[in-house]
C-alpha positions in Angstrom: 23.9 -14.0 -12.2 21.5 -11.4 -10.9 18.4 -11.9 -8.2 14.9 -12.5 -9.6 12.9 -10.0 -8.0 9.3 -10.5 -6.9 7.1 -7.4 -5.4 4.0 -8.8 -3.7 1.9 -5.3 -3.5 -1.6 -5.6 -1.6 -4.5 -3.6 -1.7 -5.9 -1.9 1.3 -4.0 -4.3 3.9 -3.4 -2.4 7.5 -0.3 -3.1 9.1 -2.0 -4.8 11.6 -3.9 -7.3 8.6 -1.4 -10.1 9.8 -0.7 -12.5 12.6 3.1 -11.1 12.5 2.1 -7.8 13.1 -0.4 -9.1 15.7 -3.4 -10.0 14.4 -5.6 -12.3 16.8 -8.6 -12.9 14.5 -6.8 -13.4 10.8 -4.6 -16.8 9.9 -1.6 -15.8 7.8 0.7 -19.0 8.5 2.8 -18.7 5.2 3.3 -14.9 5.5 4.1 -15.5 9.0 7.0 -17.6 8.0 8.2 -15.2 5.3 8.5 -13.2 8.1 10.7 -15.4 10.4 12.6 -16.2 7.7 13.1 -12.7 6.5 13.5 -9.6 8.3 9.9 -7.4 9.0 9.9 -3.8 9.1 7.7 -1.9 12.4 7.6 1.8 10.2 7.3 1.5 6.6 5.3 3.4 5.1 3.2 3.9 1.8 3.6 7.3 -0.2 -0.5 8.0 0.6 -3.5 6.9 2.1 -5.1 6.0 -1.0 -3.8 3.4 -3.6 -2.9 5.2 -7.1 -0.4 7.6 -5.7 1.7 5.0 -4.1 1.9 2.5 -6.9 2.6 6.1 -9.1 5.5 6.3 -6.3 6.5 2.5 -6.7 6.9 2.6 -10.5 8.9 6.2 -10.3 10.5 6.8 -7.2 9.3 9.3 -6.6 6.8 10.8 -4.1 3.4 11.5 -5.1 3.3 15.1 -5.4 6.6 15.1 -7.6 5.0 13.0 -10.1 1.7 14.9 -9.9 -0.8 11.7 -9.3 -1.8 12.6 -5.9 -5.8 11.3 -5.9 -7.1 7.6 -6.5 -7.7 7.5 -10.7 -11.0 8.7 -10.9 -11.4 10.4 -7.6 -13.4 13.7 -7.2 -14.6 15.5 -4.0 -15.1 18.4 -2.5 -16.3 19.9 0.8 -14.9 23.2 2.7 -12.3 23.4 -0.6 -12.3 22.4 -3.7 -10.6 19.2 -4.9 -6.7 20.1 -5.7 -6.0 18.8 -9.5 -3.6 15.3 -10.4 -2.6 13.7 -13.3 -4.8 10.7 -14.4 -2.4 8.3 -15.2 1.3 7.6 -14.9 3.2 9.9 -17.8 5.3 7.5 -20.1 8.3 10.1 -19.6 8.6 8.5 -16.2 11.1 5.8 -16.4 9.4 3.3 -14.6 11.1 0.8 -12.3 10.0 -2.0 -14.9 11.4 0.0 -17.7 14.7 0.2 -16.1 15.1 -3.3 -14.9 14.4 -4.6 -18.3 16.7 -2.2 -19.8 19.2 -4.0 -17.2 18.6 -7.2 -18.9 15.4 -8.6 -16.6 12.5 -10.3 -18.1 9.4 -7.6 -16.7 5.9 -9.6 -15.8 2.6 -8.0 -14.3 0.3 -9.7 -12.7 -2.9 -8.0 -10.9 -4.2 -4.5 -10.5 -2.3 -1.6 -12.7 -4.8 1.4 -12.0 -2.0 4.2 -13.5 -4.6 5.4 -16.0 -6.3 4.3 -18.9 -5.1 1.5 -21.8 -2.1 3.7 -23.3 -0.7 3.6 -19.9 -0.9 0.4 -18.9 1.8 -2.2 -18.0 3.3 -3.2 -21.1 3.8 0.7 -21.9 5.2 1.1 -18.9 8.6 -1.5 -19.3 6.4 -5.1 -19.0 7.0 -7.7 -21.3 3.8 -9.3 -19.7 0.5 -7.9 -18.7 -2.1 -10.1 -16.7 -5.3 -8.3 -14.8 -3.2 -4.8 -15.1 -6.0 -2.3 -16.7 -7.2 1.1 -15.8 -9.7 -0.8 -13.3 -9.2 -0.1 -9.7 -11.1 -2.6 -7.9 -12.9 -5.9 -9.5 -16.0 -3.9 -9.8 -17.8 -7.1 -11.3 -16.4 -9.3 -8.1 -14.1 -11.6 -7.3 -15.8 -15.0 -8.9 -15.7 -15.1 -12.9 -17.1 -13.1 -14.6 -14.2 -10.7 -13.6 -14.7 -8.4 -16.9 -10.7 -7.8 -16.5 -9.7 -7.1 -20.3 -6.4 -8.2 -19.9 -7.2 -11.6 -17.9 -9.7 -14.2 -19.8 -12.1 -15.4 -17.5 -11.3 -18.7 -16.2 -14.2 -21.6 -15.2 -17.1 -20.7 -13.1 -16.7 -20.5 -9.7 -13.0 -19.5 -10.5 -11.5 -17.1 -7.5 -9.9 -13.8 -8.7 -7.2 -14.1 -5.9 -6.4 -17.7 -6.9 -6.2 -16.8 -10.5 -3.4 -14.4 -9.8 -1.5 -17.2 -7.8 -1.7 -19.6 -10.8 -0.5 -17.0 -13.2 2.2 -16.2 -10.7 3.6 -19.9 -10.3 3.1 -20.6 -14.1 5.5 -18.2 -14.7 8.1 -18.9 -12.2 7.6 -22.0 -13.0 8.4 -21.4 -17.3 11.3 -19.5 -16.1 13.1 -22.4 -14.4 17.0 -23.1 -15.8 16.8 -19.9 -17.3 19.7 -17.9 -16.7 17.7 -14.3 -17.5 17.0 -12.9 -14.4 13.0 -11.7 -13.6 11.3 -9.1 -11.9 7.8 -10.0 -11.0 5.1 -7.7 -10.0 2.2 -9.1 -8.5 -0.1 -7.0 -7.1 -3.6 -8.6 -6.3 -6.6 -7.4 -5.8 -7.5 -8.1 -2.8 -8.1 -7.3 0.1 -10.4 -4.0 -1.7 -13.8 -4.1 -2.0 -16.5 -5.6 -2.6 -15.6 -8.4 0.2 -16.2 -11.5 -1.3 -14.2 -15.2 -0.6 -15.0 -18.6 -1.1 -18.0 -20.1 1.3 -15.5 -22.6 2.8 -13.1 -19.6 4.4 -16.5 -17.6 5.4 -17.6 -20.7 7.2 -14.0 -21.3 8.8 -13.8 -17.4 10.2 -17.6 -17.5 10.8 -16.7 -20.3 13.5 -13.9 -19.1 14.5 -15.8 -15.5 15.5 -18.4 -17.5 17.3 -15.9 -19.9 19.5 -14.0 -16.3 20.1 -17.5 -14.7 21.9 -16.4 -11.8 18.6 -20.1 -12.2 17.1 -21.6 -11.0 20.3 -19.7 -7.6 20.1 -21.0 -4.4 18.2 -17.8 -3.9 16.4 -18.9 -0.9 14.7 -18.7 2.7 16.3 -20.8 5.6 14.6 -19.0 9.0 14.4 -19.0 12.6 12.4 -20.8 13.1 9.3 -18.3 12.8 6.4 -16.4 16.3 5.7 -16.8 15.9 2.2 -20.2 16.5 -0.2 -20.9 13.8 -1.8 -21.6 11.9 1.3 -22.5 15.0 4.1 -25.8 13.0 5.2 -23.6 9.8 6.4 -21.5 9.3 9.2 -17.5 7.7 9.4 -18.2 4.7 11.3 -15.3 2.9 12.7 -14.3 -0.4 13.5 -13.1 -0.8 16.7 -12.0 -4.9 16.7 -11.3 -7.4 13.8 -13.8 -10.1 13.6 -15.3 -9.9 9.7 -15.2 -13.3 8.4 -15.2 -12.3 4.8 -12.2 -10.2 5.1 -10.3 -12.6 6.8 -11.3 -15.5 4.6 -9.9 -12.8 1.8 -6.7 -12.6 3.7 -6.8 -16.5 4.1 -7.0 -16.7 0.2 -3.8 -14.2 -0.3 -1.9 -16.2 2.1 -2.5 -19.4 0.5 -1.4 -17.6 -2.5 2.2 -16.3 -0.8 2.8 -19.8 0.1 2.1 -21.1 -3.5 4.5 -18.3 -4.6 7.6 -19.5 -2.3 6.9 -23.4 -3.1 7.4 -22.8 -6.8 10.5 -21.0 -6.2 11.5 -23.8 -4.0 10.9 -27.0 -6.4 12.5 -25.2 -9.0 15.3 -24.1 -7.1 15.1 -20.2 -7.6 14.7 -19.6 -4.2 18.2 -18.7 -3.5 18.4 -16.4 -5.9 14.9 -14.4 -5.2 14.3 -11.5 -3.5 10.9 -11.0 -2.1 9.2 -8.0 -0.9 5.5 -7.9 0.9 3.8 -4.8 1.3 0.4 -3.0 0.7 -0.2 0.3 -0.9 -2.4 2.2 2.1 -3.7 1.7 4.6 -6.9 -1.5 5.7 -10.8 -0.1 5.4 -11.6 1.0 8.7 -14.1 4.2 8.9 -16.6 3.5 5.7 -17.6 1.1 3.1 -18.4 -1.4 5.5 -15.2 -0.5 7.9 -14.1 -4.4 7.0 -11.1 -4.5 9.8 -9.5 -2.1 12.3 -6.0 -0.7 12.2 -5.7 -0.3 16.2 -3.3 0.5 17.8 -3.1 2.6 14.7 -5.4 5.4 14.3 -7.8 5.8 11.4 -7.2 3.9 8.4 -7.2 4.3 4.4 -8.3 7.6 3.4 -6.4 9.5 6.0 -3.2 10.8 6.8 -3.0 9.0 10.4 -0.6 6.3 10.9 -3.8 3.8 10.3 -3.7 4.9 6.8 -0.1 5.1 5.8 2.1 2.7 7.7 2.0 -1.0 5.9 3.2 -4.3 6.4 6.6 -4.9 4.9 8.7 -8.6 4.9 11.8 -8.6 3.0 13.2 -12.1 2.4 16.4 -13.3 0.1 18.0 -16.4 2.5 21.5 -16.0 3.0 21.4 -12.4 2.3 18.5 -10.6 4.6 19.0 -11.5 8.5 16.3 -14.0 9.4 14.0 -13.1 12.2 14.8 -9.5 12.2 12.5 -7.1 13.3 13.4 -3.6 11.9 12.1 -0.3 13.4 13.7 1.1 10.4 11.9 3.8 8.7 11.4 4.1 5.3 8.5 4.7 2.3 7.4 4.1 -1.2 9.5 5.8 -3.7 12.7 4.5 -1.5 12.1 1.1 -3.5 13.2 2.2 -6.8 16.6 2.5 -5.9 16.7 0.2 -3.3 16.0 -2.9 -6.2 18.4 -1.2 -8.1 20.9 -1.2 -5.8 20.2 -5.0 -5.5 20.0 -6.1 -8.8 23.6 -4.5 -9.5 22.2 -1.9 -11.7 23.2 1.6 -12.4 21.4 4.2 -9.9 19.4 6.5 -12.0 19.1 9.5 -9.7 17.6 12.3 -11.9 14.1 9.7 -11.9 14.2 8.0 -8.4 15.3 11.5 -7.1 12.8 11.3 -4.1 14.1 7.9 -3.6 16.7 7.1 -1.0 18.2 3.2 -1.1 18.0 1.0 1.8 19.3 -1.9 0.8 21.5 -1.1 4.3 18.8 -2.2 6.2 17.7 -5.2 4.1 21.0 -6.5 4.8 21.0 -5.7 8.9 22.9 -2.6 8.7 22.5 0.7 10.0 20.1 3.0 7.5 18.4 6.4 8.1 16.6 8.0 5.0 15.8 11.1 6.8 12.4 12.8 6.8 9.7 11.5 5.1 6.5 13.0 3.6 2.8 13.1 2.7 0.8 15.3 0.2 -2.8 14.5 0.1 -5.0 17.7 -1.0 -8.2 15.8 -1.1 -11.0 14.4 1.0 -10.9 10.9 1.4 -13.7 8.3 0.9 -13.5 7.3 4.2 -13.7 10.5 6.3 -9.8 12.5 5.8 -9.4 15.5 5.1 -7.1 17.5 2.7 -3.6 18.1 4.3 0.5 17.0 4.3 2.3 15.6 6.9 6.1 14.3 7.5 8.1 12.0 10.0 11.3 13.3 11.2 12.5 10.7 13.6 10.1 9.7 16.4 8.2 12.7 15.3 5.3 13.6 13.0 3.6 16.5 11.9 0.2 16.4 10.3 -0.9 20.2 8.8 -4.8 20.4 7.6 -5.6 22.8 4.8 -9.4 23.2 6.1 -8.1 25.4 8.9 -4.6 25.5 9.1 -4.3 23.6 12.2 -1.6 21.1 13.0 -0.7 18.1 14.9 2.3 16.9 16.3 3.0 13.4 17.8 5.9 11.0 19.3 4.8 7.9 17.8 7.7 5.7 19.2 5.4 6.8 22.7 2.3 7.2 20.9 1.9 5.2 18.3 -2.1 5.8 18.3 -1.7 9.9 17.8 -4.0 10.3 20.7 -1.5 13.0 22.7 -1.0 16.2 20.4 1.8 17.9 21.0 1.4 20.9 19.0 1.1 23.0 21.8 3.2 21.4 24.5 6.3 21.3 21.2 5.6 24.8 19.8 9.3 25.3 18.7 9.8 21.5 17.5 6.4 22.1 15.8 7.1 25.4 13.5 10.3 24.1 13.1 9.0 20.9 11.2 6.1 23.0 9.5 8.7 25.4 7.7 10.6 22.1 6.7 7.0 20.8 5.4 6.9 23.8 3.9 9.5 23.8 1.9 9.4 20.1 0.9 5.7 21.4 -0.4 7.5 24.3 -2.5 10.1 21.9 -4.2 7.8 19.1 -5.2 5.6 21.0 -6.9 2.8 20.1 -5.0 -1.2 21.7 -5.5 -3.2 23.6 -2.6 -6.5 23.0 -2.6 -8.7 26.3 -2.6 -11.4 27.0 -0.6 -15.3 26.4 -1.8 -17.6 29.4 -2.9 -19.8 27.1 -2.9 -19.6 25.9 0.8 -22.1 27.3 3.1 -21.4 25.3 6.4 -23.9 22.6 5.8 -22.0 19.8 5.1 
């Protein structure tokens, strides 16, 4: 009998979101033991900074550039250059990993945020047999409390929580499915933890408490930088958060984590738990430098929007008992489109290397063994909401190179040293460093991917 397979995706969680991963301030007890009970990965990392190109890189396996969405689904900015072009939506001559399970015999359910382009590229044209909250929207612009204005999720009772309406459409159906001998793949990808911040008044009060007894509402967790590099906001400043301590983003988390442990009790009482794989990961980086700067990434630097490690490395728990070590912690390096193959590779299904081509399998290390995917890359040619700018990067072992198409300059860092990219290295590696730009370079060539071009337009003032 194949695994069911269940890909818990989250929306703008840092890596450091979580009480594994050493949050002080946020309560994640049931993701917590996911963790002990499954192995948690140190360095994996999302395919961007910014969420449509990753969950592009999920459904195709391959990286951003390749596939050609490299911006948020509506994104448009410019500053020093002009904004490079992507694809709107996720083309339906990509096989997606839905499409491929089901054609391997898997029941295919949605659940959450879609945001691959408008309705003729939504989830059921895209290999799901069911669609709930997936749409072209890519945040609940109307809230989180009904009315949600979702068109493919009915609006439950007032008062109703968007995060808790996921959940119940989750357990309903792993719960329909039990005795059934067709395997499923279940995507569930809330909402949460993007803006607007908004969580039930009982969690606020909890955090709000919690904050005070901690001495955190009597420090200014907010630090006021640059102006913005892009246009559209050249009269405000990036202002970072420097220590977690926002009790409506951590009664958000609270919410999703009640959620994950509703998940893994249905699969319990109906005795599909042992025959479930479960993966827990986010799609870029947590909200650190603008829109309210919610949480803070540290030790990481930066956060979504930018091509530190604060905005592309992610929480990642893998968990299947009996068949993932429990209580591993995995330095283990390895990125979006790697997941395509790697659930193929589980499920017992037929590689399909001509789509997942920038995809390499590691299964190896979900089962404890020894993996190495080799160098991995980012391609993001725009300015970020939240202060990046345009630019590519890659990791080649402890190493990364970030190259920044404003000026052509480049940073190099050990991050197994300096995990916080505060020591460049650029000039101190100068060999190491062209060697990994011409390698960069080259990746750039193959994939296809756009340059920016510089700004007639731009006259120095912003």
């Amino acid at each position: 009998m194949r695994p069911n397979i269940i890909l818990i995706l989250i929306d703008d969680m840092g890596w450091r979101d979580l009480s594994c991963y050493g949050s002080s301030f946020y309560e994640t007890p049931h993701i917590d033991a996911l963790a002990r009970e499954g192995t948690l990965f140190t360095d994996a990392y999302a395919a961007c900074p910014v969420c449509s190109p990753t969950r592009a890189s999920l459904m195709s396996g391959k990286y951003p550039a390749t596939v050609g969405v490299t911006d948020w689904i509506g994104a448009h900015t410019q500053g020093k250059l002009i904004d490079a072009p992507y694809i709107d939506h996720l083309p339906l001559s990509e096989v997606s990993l839905a499409q491929a399970l089901r054609e391997g015999g898997y029941e295919t359910w949605h659940v959450g945020k879609w945001h691959l382009g408008a309705e003729d590229f939504w989830p059921d044209r895209h290999g799901f047999d069911v669609n709930l909250g997936g749409c072209h929207m890519g945040h609940p612009a109307y809230g989180y409390f009904v009315p949600y204005h979702i068109p493919t999720l009915p609006d439950g009772a007032p008062g109703e929580y968007l995060t808790d309406r996921l959940t119940q459409e989750a357990v309903a159906l792993i719960r329909g499915h039990a005795g059934k001998e067709q395997p499923f793949f279940l995507n569930l990808w809330h909402y949460t933890v993007h803006t607007p911040c908004q969580a039930k008044e009982e969690d606020i009060a909890y955090f709000t408490r919690k904050a005070q007894r901690l001495g955190l509402d009597r420090i200014d967790p907010m630090v006021e930088g640059e102006h913005f590099p892009c246009q559209h906001k050249k009269d405000q400043h990036v202002t970072r958060r420097v220590i977690q301590s926002d009790p409506v983003y951590a009664a958000m988390i609270r919410a999703l984590d009640d959620g994950v442990g509703a998940v893994m009790e249905a699969l319990r009482e109906t005795g599909q738990d042992e025959n479930t794989l479960v993966l827990f990961t986010s799609d870029n980086g947590g909200l650190a430098t603008a829109e309210g700067s919610p949480t803070c990434n540290a030790p990481l630097s930066e956060g979504k929007g930018w091509m530190y490690e604060g905005g592309v490395r992610e929480p990642l728990i893998a968990w299947a008992p009996g068949k993932i070590p429990a209580g591993r912690i995995s330095p283990q390096i390895l990125t979006s489109p790697d997941f395509y193959p790697t659930l193929l590779e589980w499920a017992g299904l037929p590689l399909r290397p001509g789509q997942h081509k920038d995809g390499v399998s590691f299964l190896p290390a979900l089962l404890g063994q020894d993996f190495d995917r080799g160098d991995v890359f980012w391609h993001y040619p725009h300015y970020g909401n939240q202060g990046g700018t345009p630019g590519s990067a890659m990791r080649c072992g402890d190493y990364k190179l970030l190259e920044f198409f404003e000026d052509g300059h480049r940073e190099l860092y050990n991050l197994r040293e300096d995990p916080s990219e505060s020591q460049n290295l650029a000039e101190a590696l100068p060999d190491l460093t062209e060697a990994m730009a011409v390698r960069l370079a080259a990746w750039r060539e193959k994939a296809g991917a756009k340059i920016p071009a510089y700004n007639p337009e731009y006259y120095g003032d912003y």
